[in-house]
N, CA and C atoms as an extended XYZ file, in Angstrom:
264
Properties=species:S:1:pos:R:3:atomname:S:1:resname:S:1:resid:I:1 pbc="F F F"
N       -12.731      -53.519      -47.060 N   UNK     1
C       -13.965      -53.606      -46.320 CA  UNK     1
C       -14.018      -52.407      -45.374 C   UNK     1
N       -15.198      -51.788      -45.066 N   UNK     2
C       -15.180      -50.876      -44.275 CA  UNK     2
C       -15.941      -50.753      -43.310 C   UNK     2
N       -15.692      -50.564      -41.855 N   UNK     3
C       -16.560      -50.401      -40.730 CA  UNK     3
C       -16.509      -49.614      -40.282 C   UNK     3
N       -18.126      -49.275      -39.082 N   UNK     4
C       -18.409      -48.248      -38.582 CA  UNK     4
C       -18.841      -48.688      -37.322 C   UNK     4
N       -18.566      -48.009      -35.940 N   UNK     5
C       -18.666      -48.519      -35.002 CA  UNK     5
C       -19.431      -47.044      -34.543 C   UNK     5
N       -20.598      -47.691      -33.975 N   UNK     6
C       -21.360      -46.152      -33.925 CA  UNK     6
C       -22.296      -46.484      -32.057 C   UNK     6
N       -22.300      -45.299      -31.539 N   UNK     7
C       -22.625      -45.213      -30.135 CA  UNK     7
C       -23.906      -44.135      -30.139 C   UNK     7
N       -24.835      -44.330      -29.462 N   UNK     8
C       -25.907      -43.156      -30.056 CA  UNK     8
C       -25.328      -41.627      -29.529 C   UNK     8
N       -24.153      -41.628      -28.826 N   UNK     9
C       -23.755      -40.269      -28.783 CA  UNK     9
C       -22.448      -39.713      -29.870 C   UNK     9
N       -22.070      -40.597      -30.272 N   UNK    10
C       -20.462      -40.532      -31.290 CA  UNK    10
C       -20.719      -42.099      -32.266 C   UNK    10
N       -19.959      -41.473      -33.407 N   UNK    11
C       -18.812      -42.625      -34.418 CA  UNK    11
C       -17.798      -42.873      -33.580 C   UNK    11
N       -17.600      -43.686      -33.072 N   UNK    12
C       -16.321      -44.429      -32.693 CA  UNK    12
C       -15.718      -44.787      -33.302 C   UNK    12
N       -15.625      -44.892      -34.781 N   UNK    13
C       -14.596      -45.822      -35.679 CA  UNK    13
C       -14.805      -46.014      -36.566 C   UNK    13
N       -14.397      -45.611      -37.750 N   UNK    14
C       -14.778      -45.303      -39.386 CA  UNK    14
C       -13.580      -45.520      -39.902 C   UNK    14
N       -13.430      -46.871      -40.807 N   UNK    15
C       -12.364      -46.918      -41.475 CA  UNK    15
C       -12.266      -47.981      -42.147 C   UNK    15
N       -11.345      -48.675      -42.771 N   UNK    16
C       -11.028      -49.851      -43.420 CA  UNK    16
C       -10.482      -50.720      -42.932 C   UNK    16
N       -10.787      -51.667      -42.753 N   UNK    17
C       -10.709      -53.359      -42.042 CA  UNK    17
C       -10.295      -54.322      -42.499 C   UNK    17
N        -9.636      -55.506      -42.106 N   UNK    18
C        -9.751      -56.770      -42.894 CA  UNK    18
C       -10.327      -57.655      -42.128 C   UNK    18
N       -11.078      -57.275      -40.756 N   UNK    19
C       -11.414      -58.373      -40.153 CA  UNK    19
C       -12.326      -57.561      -39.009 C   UNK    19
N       -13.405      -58.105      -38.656 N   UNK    20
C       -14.076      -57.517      -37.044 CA  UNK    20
C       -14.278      -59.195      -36.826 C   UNK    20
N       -14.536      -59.244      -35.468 N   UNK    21
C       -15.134      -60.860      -34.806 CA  UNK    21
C       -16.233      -59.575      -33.505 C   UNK    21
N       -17.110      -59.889      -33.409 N   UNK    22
C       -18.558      -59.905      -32.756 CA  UNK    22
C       -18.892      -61.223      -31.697 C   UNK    22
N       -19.499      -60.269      -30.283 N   UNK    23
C       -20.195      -61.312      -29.321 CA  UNK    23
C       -21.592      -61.622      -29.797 C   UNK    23
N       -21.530      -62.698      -30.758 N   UNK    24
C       -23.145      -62.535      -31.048 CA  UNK    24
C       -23.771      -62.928      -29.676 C   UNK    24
N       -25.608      -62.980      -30.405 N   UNK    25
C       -26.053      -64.136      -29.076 CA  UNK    25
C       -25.849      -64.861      -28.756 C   UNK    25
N       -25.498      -65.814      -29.532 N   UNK    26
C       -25.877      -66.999      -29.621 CA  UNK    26
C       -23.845      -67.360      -29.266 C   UNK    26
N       -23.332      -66.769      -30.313 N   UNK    27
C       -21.990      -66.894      -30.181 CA  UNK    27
C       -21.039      -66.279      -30.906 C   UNK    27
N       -19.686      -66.429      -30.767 N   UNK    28
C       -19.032      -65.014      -31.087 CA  UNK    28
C       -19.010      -65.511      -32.635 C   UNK    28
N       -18.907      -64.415      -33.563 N   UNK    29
C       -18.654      -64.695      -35.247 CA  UNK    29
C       -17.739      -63.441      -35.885 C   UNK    29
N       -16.945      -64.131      -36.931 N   UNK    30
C       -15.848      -63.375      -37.688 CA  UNK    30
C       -17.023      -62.642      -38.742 C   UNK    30
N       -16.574      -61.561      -39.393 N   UNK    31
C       -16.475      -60.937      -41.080 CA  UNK    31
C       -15.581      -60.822      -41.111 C   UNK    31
N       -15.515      -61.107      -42.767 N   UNK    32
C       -14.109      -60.689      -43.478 CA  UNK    32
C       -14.950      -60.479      -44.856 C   UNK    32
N       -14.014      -60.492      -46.007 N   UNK    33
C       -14.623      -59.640      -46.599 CA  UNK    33
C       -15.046      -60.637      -47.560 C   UNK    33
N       -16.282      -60.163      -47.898 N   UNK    34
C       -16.778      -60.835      -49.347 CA  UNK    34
C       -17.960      -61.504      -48.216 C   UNK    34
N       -18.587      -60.962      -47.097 N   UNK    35
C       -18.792      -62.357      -46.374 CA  UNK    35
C       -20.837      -62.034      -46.951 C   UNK    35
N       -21.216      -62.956      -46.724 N   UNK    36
C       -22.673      -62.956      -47.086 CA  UNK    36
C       -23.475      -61.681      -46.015 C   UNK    36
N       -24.473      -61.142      -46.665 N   UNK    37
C       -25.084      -60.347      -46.206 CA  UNK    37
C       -26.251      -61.015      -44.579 C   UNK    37
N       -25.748      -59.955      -44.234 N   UNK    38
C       -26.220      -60.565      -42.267 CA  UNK    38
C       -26.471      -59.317      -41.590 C   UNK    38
N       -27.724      -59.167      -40.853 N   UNK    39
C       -28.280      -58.290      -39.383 CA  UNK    39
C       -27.959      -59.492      -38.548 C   UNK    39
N       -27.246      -59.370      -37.167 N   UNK    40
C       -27.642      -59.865      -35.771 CA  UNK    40
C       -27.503      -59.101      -34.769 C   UNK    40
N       -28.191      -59.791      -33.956 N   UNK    41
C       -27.866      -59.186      -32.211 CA  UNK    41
C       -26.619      -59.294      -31.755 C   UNK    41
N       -26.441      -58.530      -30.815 N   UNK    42
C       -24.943      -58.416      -30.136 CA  UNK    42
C       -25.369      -58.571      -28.733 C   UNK    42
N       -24.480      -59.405      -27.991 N   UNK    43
C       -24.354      -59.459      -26.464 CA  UNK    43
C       -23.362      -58.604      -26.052 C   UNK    43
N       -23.262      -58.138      -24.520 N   UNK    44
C       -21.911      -57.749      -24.210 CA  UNK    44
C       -21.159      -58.795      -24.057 C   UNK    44
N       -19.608      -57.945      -24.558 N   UNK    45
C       -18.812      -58.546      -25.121 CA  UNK    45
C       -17.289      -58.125      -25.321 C   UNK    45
N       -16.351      -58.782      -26.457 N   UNK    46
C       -15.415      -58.560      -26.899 CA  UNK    46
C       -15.865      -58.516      -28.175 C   UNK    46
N       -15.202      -57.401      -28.323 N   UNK    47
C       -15.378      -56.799      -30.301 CA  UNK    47
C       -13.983      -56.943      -30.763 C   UNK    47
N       -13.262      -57.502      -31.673 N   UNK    48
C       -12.328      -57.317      -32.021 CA  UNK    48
C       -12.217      -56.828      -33.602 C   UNK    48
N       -11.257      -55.917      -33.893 N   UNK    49
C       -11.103      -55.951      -35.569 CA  UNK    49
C        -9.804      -55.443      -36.198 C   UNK    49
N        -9.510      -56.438      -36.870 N   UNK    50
C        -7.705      -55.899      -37.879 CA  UNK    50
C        -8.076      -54.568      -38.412 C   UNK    50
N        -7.316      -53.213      -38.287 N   UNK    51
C        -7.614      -53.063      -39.139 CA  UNK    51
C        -5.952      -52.919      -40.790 C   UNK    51
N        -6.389      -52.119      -41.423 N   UNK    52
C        -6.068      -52.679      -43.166 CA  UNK    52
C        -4.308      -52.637      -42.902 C   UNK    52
N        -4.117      -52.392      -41.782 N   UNK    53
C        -2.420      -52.249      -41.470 CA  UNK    53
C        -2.102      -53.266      -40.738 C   UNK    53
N        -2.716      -54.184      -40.332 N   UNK    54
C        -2.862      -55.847      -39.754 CA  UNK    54
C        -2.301      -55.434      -38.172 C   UNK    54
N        -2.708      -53.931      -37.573 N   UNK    55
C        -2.719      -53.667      -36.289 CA  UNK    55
C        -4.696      -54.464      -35.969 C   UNK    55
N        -4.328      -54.847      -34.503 N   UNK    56
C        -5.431      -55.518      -33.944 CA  UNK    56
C        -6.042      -54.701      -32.861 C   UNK    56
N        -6.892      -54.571      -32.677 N   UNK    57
C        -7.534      -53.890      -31.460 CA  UNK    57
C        -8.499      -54.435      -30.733 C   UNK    57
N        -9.185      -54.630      -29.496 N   UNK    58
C       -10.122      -55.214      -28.726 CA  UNK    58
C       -10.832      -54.382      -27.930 C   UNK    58
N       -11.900      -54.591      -28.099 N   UNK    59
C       -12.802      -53.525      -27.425 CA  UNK    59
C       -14.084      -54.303      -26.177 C   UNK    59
N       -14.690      -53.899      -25.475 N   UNK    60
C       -15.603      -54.508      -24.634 CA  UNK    60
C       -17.044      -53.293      -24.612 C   UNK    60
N       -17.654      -54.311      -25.178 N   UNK    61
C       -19.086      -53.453      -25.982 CA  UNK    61
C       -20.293      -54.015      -25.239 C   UNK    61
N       -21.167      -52.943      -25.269 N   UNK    62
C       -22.192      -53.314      -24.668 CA  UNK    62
C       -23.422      -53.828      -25.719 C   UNK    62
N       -24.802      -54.414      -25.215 N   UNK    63
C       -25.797      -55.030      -26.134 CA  UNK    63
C       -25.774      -53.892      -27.686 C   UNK    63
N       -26.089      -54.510      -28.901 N   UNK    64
C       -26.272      -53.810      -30.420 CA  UNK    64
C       -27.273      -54.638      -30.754 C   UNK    64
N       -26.534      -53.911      -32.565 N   UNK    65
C       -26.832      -54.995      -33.695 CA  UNK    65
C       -26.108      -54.316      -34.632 C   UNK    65
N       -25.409      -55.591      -35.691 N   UNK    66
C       -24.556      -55.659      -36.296 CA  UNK    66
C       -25.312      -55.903      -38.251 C   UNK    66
N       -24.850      -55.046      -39.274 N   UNK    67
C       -25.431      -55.247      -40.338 CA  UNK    67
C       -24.253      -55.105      -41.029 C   UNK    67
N       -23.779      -56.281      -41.731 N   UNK    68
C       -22.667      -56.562      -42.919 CA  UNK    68
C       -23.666      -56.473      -43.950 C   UNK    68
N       -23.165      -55.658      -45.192 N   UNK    69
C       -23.602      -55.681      -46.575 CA  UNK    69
C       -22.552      -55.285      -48.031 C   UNK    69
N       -22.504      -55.815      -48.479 N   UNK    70
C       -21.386      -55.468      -49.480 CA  UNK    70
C       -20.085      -54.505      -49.315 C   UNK    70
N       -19.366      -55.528      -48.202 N   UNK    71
C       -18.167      -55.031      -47.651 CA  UNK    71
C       -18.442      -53.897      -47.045 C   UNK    71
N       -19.559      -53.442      -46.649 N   UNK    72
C       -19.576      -52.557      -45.899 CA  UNK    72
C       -20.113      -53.138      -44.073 C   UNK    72
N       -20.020      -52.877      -43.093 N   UNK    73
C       -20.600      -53.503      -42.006 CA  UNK    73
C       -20.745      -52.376      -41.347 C   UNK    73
N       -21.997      -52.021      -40.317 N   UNK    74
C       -22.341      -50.997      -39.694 CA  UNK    74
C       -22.777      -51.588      -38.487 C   UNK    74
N       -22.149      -51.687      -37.241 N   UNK    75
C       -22.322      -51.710      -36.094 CA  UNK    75
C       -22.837      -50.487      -34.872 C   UNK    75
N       -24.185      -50.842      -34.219 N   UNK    76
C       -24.873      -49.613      -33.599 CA  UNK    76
C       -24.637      -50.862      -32.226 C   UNK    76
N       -24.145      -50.164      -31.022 N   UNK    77
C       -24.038      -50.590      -30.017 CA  UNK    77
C       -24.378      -48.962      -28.734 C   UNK    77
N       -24.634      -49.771      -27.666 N   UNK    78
C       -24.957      -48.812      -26.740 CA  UNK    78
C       -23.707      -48.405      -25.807 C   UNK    78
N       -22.481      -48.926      -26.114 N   UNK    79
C       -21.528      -48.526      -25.322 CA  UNK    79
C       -20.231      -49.166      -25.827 C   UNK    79
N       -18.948      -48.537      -25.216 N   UNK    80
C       -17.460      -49.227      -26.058 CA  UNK    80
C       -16.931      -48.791      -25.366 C   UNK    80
N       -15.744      -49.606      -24.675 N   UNK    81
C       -14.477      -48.993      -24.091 CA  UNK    81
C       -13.580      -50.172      -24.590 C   UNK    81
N       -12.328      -49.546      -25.108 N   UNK    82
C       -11.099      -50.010      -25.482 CA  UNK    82
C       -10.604      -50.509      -24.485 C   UNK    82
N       -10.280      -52.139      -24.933 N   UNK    83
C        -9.019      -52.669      -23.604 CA  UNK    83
C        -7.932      -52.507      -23.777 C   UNK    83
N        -7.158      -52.185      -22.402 N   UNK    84
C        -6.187      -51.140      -22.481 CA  UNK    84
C        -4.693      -52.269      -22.612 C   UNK    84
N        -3.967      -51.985      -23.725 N   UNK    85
C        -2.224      -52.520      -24.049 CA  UNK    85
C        -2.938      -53.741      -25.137 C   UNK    85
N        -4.100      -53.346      -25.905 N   UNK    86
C        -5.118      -54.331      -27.002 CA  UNK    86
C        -4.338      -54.126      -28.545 C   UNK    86
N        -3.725      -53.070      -28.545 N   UNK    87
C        -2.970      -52.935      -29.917 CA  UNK    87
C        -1.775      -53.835      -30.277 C   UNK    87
N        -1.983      -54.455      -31.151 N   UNK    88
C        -1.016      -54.939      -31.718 CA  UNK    88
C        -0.751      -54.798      -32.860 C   UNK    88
């Protein structure tokens, strides 16, 4: 699966995944792969995502929107900073 974490000034993050979890609106939600095709809104938040080396990372993102489509997912958010000692 592959994601893109995109800021309207930079790509933040282009690569292969086995997992992101999202602050939706409403409430937080996993992809993984194979998952049904979905646009939503994003709150600020915690972004988290495995990526394909089952290292974990956590991020704190500001309002988006999130579009999963055939293992591909493209996330446009207005801001990202990494929380810091989040790698595992």
């Amino acid at each position: 699966m592959h994601l893109e974490i995109l800021t309207p000034d930079k790509t933040v993050f282009s690569g292969k995944i086995k997992s992101v979890t999202l602050p939706g609106t409403k409430d937080p939600f996993t992809i993984l792969k194979k998952h049904a095709p979905i646009i939503s809104t994003l709150d600020k938040g915690e972004l988290g995502l495995e990526n394909d080396q089952g290292s974990y990372f956590l991020y704190l993102i500001g309002p988006g929107i999130v579009e999963a489509r055939d293992n591909k997912i493209v996330v446009l958010i207005e801001e990202i900073k990494p929380v810091e000692g989040s790698a595992k």
